[in-house]
C-alpha positions as CSV (number, residue, x, y, z in Angstrom):
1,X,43.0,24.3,27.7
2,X,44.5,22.3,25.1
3,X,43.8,24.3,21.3
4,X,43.6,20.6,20.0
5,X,41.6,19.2,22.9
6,X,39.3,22.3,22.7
7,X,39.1,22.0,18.8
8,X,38.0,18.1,19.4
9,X,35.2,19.4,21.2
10,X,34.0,22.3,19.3
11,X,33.8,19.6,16.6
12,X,31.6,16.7,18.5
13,X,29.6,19.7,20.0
14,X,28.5,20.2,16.2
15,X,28.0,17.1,14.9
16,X,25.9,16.6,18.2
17,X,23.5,19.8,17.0
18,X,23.8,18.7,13.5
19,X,22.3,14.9,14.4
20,X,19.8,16.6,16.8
21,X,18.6,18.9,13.9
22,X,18.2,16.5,11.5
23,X,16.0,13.8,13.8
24,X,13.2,16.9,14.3
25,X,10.8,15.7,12.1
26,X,9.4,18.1,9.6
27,X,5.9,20.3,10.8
28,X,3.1,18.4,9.2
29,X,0.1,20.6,7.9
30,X,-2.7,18.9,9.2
31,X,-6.8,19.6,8.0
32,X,-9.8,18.4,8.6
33,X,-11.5,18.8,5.4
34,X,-12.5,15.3,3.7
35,X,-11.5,15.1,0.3
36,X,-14.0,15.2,-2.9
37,X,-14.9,11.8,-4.5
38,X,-13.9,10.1,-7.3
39,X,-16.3,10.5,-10.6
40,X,-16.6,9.2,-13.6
41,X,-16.7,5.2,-12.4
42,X,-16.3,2.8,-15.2
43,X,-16.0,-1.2,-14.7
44,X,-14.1,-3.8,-16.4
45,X,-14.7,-7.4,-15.8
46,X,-11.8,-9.8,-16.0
47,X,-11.5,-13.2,-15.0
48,X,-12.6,-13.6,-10.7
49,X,-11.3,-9.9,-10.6
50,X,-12.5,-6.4,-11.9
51,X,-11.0,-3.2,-12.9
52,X,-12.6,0.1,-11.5
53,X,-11.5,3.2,-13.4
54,X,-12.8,6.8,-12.6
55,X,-11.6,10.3,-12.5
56,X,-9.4,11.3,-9.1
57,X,-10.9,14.5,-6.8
58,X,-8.5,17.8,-7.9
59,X,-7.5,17.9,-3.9
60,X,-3.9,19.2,-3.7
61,X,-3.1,16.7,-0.8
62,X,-4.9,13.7,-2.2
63,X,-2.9,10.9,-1.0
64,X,-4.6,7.5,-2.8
65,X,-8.1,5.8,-3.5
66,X,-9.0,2.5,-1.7
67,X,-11.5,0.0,-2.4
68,X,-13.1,-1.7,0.1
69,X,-15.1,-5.1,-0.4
70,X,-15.9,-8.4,0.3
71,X,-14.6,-11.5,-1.6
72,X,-16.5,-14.7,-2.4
73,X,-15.2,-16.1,1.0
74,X,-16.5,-13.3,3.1
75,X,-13.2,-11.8,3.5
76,X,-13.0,-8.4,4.1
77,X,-10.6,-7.7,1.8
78,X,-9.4,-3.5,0.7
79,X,-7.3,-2.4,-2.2
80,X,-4.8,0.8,-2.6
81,X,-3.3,2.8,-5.1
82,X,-1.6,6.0,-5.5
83,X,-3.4,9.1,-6.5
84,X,-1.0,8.9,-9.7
85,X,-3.1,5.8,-10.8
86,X,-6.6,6.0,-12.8
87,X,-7.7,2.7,-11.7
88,X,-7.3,-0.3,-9.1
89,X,-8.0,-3.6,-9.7
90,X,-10.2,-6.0,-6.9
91,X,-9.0,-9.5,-6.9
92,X,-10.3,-12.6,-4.9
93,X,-13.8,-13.3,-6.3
94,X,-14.2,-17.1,-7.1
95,X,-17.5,-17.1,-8.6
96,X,-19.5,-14.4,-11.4
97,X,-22.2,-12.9,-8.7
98,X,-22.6,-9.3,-8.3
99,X,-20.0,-7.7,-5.3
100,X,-20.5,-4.6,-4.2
101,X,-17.1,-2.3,-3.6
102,X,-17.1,0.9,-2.2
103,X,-14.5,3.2,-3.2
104,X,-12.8,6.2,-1.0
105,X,-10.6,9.1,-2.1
106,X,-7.9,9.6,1.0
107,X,-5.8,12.8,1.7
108,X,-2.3,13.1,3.4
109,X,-4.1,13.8,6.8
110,X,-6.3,10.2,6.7
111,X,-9.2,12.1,5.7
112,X,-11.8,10.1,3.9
113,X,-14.1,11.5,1.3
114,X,-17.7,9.8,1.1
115,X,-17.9,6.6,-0.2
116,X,-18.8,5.4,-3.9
117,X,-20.5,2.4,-4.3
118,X,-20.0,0.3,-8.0
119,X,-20.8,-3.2,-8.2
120,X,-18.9,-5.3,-10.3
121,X,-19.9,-9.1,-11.7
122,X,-16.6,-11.0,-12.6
123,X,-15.8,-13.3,-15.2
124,X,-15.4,-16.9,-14.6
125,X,-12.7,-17.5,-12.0
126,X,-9.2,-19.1,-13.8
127,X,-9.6,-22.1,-11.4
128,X,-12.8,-23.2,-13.3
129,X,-10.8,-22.8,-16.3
130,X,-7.6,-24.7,-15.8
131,X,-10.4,-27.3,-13.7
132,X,-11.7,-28.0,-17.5
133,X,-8.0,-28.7,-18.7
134,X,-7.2,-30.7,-16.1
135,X,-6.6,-35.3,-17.2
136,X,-5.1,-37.6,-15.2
137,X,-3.8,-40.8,-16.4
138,X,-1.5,-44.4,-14.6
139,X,1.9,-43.3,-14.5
140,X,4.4,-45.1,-12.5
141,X,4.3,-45.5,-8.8
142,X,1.1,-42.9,-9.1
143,X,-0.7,-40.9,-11.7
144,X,0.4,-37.9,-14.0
145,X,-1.8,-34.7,-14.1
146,X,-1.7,-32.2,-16.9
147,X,-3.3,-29.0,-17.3
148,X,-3.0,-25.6,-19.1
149,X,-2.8,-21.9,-17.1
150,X,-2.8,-20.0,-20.0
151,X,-2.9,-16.7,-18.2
152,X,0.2,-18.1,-16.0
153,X,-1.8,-17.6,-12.3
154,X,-0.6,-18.5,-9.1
155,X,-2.6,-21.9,-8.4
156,X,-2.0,-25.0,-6.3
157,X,-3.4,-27.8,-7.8
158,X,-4.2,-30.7,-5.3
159,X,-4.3,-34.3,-5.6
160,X,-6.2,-36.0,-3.2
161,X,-6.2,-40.4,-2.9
162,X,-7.4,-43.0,-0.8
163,X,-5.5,-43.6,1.9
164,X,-4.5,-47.4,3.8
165,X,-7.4,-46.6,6.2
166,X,-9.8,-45.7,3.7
167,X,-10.0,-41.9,3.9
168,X,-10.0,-39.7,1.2
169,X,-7.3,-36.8,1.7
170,X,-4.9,-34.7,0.3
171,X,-1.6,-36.5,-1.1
172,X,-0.1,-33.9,-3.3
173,X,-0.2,-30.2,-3.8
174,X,1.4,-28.5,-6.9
175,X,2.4,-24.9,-6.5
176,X,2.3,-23.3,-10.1
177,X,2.2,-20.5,-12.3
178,X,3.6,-22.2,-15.3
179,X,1.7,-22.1,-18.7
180,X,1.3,-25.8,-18.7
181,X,1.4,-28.1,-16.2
182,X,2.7,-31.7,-16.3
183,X,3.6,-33.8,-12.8
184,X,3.3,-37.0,-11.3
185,X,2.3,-38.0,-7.7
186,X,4.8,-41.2,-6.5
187,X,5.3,-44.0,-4.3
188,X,1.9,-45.3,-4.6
189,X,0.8,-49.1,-4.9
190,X,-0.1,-51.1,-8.1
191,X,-3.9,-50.9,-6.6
192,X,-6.7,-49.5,-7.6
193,X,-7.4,-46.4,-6.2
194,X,-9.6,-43.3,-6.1
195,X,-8.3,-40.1,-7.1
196,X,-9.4,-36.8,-7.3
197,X,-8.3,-33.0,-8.1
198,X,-9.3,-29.9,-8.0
199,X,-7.6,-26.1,-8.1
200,X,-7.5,-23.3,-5.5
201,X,-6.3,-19.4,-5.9
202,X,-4.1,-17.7,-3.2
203,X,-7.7,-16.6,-1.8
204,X,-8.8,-20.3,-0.6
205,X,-11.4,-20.3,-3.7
206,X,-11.9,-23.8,-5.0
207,X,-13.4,-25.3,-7.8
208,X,-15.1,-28.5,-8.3
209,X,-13.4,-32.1,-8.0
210,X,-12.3,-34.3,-10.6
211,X,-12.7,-37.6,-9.8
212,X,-11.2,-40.7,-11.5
213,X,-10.3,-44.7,-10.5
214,X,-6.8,-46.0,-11.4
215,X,-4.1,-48.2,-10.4
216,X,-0.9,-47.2,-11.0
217,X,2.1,-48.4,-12.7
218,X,4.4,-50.9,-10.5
219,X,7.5,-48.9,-9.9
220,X,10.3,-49.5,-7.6
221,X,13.9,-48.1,-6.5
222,X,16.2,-50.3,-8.3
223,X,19.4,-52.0,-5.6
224,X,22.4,-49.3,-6.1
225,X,24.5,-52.4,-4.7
226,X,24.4,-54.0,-7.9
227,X,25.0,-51.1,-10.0
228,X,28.8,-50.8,-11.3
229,X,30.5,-48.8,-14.1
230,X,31.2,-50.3,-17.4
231,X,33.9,-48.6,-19.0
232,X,33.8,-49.1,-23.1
233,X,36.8,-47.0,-25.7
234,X,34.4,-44.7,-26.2
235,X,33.5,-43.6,-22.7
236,X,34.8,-40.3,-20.8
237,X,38.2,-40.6,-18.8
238,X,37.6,-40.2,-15.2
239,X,39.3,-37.4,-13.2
240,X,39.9,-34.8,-10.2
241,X,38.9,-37.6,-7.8
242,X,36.0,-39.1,-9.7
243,X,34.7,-42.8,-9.8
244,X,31.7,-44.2,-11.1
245,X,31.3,-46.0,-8.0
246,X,30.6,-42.8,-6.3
247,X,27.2,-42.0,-7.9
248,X,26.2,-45.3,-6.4
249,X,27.7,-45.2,-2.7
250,X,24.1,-43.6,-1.8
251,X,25.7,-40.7,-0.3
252,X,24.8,-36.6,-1.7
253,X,28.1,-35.6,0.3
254,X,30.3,-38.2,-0.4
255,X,31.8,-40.0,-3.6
256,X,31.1,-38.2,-6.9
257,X,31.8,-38.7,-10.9
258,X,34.1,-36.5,-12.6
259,X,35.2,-36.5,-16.0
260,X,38.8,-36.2,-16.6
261,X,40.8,-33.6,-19.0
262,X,40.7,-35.5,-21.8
263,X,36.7,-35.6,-22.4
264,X,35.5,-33.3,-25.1
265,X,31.5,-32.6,-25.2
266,X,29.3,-34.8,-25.7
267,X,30.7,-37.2,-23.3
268,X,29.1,-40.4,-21.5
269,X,29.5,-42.4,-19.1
270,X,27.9,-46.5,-19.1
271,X,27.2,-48.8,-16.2
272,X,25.6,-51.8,-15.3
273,X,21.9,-51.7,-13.4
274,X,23.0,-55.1,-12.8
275,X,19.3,-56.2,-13.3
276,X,17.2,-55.8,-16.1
277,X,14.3,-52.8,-15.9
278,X,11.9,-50.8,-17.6
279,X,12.8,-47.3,-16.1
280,X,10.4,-44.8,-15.3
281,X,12.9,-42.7,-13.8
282,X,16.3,-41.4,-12.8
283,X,17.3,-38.8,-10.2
284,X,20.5,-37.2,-10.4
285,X,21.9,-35.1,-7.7
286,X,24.4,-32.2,-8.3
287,X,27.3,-31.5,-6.0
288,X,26.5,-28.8,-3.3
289,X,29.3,-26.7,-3.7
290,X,28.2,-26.5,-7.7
291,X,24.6,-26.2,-7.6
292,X,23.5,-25.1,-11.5
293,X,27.5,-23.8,-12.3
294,X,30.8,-24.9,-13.7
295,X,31.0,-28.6,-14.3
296,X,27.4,-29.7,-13.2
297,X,25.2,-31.2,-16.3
298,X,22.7,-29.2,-18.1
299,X,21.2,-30.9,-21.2
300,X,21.5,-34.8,-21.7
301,X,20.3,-37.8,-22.9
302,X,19.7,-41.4,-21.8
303,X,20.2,-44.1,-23.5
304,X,19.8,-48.4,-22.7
305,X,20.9,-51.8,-24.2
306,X,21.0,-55.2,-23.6
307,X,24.5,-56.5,-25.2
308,X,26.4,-52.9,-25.8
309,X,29.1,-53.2,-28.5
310,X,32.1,-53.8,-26.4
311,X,33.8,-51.3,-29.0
312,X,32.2,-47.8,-27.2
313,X,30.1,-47.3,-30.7
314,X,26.6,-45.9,-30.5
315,X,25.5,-48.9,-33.2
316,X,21.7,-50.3,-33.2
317,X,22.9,-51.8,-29.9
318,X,22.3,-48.5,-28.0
319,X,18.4,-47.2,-28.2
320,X,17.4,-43.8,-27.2
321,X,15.4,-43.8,-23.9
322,X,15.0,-40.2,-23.5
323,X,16.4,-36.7,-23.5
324,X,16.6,-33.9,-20.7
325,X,17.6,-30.5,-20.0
326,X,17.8,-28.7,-16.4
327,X,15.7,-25.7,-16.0
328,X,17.3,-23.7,-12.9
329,X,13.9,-22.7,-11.1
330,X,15.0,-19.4,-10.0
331,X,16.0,-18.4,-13.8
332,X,18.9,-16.7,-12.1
333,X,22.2,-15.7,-13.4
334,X,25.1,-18.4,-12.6
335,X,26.8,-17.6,-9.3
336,X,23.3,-16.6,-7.9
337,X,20.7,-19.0,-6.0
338,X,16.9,-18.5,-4.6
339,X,15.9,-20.7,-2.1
340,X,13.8,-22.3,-4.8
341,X,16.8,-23.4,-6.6
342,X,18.7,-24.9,-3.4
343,X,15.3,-26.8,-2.7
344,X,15.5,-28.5,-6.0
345,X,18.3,-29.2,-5.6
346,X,17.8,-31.2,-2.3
347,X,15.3,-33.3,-4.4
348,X,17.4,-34.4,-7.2
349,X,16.9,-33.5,-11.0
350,X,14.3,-35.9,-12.3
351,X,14.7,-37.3,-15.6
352,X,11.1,-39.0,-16.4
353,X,10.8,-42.3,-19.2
354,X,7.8,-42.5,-21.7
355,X,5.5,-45.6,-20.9
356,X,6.6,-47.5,-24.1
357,X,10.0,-47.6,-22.8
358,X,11.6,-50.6,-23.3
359,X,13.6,-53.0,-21.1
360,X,17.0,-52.0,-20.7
361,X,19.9,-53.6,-18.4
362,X,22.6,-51.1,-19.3
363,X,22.6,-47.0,-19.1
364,X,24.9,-44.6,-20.8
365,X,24.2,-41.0,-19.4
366,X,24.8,-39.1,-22.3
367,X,26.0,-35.2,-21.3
368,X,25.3,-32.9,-24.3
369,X,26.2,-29.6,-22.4
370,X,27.1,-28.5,-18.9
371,X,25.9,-25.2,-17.0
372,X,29.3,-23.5,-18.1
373,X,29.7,-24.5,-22.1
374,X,32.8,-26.6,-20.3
375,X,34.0,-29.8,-21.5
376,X,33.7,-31.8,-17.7
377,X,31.2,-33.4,-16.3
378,X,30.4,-33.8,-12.6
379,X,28.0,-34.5,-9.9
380,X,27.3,-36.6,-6.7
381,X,24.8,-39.2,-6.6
382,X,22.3,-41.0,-9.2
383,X,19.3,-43.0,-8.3
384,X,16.8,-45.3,-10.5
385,X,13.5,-46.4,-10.8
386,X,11.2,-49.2,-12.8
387,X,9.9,-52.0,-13.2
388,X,11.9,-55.2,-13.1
389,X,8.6,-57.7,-13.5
C-alpha cells in the first residue's frame, strides 16, 4: 500500500474516534434524595408583583428555586431562578388581594424538596396608575391621549370608538414603555363620537374605562397635484438627481429631493400647497436605501406664510409653525436597523402642528441637522394634512 494513501487513512481513522469520543455524553450522577427547603421567607410588595427572599438549602447539587402560583386571571403561571439568586420576583397580579405562591428548592436530578407556602398581597397594579393619568382631548381627524408611565412598563393602551354601525370597539392600540405618552388616533369624522380607554399589562389585566364624548377636528389630505416648488435666493441648490417635484409625485420609490453641493446647514427648501390650510400634519418619508443615515433629515423646523419675501429672507413674512427632531426607535448605532426602525419607517416621520396654528399657503422645510452632521439633505416623498375650511 501507498505510505501516503495509508497515512490518509490512519489520519480519518482518528479524527473518526476523536468525534466519536467527544459525542459520549458525560456519566451523570443521578439521586433520589429531595433537596432541603428554602428558610427564612421574607416578602416584599411592589406594584401587581412581589419579591420573595429566603435563605437557599446547603445541597451541593441544588440546581434553582421555582415559584409556583396563580395570577389574577387564573393562570397558572411558575417562576425560576438560579440557586446563585436570594430571591425571585412573581409578576402578573392585576389587583391587591392575597395570592398564595408556593415555593420549591430543585436539585440537578429534578428532585423537588417540599413545598413552602408564603402569600403575598401586591401593591396597586401600574395599569390603575397610568388609568388615573390618562386625558383625552379633539385633535385633528381624532383625539390625542396623554399619560405618564413613570416606572416605564410594558402597556398597551387602547382606544376604543363608535363605529358607522353603532358598535363600540377597539380603534387603536398603543404599545408603550415610554415615560410619557402622547399620540393621536386619525382618520376619524368631524362627528360626535364616544370614546373610551383603558390600559392592559402583557398578562391580559385591565383596568377600568375612561369614557368621554368628542368630535374631532376636521382634517384632510391636502391634493399633492397642486403642490409645486418655489424656489427663492435663499433656498438650497438642488442636486445628485433631486427635484422638488419628486416629494410630490406620490411615490416612496420613485422621485426624491436632494440638496446640491453648494447648501451649507441649515438649509430649506419652499413650495407652494397651492391652497390655503391650517396644517395638523406632515409626513415625510426617508429614502429606503438611507433609512436613519447619511443625508436623511434629523432635526428641523417648519415654517408658513402667505406673501413670502420674494428675496429668500426669513423677515416677519415667514412664522414659525413648528419644530421636529427624529428619534430612531431602535436607539441603534447608524448602519444598524431593528425591525422597529424599518416599520417606522414604512409609516413616514410625523411632524404634528399645535391647534393655534395658523393658516398658511406656503411651507419652507427648514433642515437644521441630518443623521450624519452632513451638509445634504435628502429624502423621497412628503405628505400633508389640515384644514382648508
Amino acid at each position: 500500500m501507498n505510505k501516503r494513501i495509508y497515512l490518509h487513512i490512519v489520519l480519518i481513522s482518528l479524527l473518526v474516534i476523536s468525534s466519536c469520543k467527544r459525542e459520549e455524553p458525560r456519566p451523570v450522577i443521578e439521586d433520589h434524595t429531595a433537596p432541603g427547603v428554602v428558610t427564612n421567607v421574607s416578602v416584599i410588595n411592589l406594584n401587581g408583583s412581589a419579591r420573595i427572599s429566603y435563605i437557599l438549602p446547603k445541597d451541593a447539587d441544588l440546581l434553582c428555586i421555582k415559584a409556583v402560583y396563580k395570577t389574577t386571571k387564573g393562570v397558572q403561571s411558575e417562576t425560576k431562578v438560579s440557586r446563585y439568586n436570594s430571591s425571585l420576583l412573581v409578576e402578573g397580579f392585576g389587583d391587591t388581594s392575597n395570592y398564595k405562591i408556593t415555593l420549591y428548592a430543585v436539585d440537578k436530578s429534578e428532585n423537588v424538596s417540599a413545598p413552602v407556602e408564603v402569600t403575598v398581597k401586591p401593591l396597586e397594579p401600574i395599569i390603575w396608575i397610568v388609568r388615573r393619568t390618562i386625558s383625552v382631548v379633539p385633535d385633528f381627524g381624532g383625539v390625542n391621549v396623554k399619560f405618564d408611565n413613570a416606572k416605564e412598563s410594558d402597556l398597551a393602551v387602547v382606544v376604543l370608538a363608535t363605529d358607522s354601525l353603532g358598535a363600540f370597539s377597539p380603534y387603536m392600540t398603543k404599545y408603550t414603555n415610554l415615560p410619557v405618552g402622547d399620540f393621536s388616533t386619525r382618520n376619524m369624522k368631524d362627528v360626535p363620537t364616544d370614546f373610551g380607554v383603558y390600559v392592559r399589562d402583557r398578562w391580559g389585566n385591565m383596568s377600568d374605562t375612561f369614557h368621554i364624548k368628542i368630535t374631532p377636528l376636521y382634517e384632510e389630505l391636502l391634493d399633492r397635484k397642486k403642490m409645486k416648488g418655489l424656489i427663492l435666493p435663499t433656498d438650497a441648490p438642488l442636486g445628485y438627481g433631486g427635484d422638488i417635484s419628486g416629494i410630490f409625485d406620490g411615490s416612496t420609490t420613485t422621485g426624491f429631493y436632494h440638496s446640491g453641493d453648494a447648501a451649507r446647514m441649515p438649509q430649506w427648501l419652499t413650495y407652494d400647497m397651492g391652497v390655503t390650510a391650517k396644517l395638523s400634519r406632515i409626513v415625510w418619508f426617508m429614502r429606503p436605501d438611507y433609512l436613519y443615515g447619511l443625508h436623511s433629515p434629523r432635526k428641523v423646523e417648519i415654517w408658513g406664510s402667505n406673501k413670502p419675501n420674494p428675496d429668500g429672507s426669513f423677515d416677519d413674512s415667514w412664522i414659525l409653525l413648528t419644530e421636529h427632531t427624529q428619534i430612531k426607535p431602535s436607539g441603534l448605532p447608524p448602519g444598524k436597523l431593528s425591525q422597529a426602525d424599518m416599520d417606522a419607517a414604512a409609516e413616514g416621520e410625523t411632524v404634528t402642528f399645535p391647534l393655534n396654528t395658523p393658516k398658511v399657503r406656503y411651507i419652507r422645510f427648514k433642515t437644521l441637522s441630518n443623521w450624519t452632521n452632513g451638509t445634504y439633505c435628502q429624502f423621497h416623498e412628503l405628505m400633508t394634512w389640515g384644514d382648508t375650511k
